[in-house]
N, C-alpha and C positions, 0 to 999 in steps of 0.2 A: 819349297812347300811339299807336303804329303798330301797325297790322295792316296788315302784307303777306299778299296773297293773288291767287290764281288763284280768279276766280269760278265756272266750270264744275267745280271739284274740291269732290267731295261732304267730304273733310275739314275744305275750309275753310268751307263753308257751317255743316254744323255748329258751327263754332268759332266765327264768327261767330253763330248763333242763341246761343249759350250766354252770348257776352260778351254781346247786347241782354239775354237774361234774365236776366242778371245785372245790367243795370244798369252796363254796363261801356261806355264811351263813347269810343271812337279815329278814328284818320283810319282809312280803308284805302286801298290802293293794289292796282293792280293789277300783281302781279310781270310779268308780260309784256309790259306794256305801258311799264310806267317798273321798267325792270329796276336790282338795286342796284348802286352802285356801290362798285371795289375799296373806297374809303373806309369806307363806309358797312358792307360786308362785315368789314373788319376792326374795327371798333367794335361791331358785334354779336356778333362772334366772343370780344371780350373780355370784352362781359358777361355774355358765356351762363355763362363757364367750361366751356364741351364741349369734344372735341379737336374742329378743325376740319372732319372728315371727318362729322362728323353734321349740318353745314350743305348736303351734298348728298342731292339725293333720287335715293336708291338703288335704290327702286321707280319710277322713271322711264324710260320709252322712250328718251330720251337719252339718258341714264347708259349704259343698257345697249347702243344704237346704238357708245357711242362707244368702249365696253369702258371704262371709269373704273375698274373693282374691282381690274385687274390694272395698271394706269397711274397711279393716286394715289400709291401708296407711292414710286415714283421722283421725284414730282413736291415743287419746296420749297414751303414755305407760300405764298410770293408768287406761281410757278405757279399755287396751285389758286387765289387769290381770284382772280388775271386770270379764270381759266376759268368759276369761277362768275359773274363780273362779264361776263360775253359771252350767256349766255343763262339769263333767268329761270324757265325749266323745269328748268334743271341744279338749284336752290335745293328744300332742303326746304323744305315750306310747309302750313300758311301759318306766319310769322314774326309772335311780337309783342314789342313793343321797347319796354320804358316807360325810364324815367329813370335805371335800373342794373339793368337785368336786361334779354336777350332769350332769347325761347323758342322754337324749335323744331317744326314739328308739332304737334299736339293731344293733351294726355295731360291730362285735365279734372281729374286729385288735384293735378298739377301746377301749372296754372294757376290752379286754386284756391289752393294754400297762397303760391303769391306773389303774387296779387291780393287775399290776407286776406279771404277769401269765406268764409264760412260760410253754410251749408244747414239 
């Protein structure tokens, strides 16, 4: 599995401690530093099953820099991977990506029922 993440972001820290306490073993990556690309964007996009627009972080100073909330809706699908594929602070995160499935953020009921964790 991949774990995409921004280290300084206390969401992904946490997601991170929760996958080692679990016993949950991936690569990670540092979104900003090897940011994804269009490809790779739109193969996560398909196994998320989200609309696209929740592969942006919405709580982002760039998001909001760039006005994204009233600019997405004009913009076609392949517009916004470009866009996200340009800077990996645009990406919600952190991202994990196993074999048919990518997730989004950290929602721990979530990540539990498709990692088959039980507590």
């Amino acid at each position: 599995m991949l774990f995409v993440e921004y280290p300084k972001c206390t969401t992904c820290k946490k997601a991170k401690k929760w996958l080692t306490d679990h016993g949950v073993e991936c690569e990670s990556r540092h979104i900003k530093e090897d940011n994804p690309t269009v490809e790779e964007l739109k193969e996560w996009h398909q196994k998320s099953g989200l609309p696209l627009k929740r592969f942006f972080n919405t709580s982002g100073a760039l998001y909001r820099e760039m006005g994204l909330k009233d600019k997405l809706a004009d913009m076609s699908e392949d517009e916004q991977y470009s866009l996200l594929a340009t800077n990996g602070m645009l990406v919600k995160r952190p991202v994990l990506v196993g074999a048919d499935f990518a997730l989004t953020g950290f929602k721990e009921a979530e990540w539990k029922e498709k990692l088959s964790i039980e507590e």
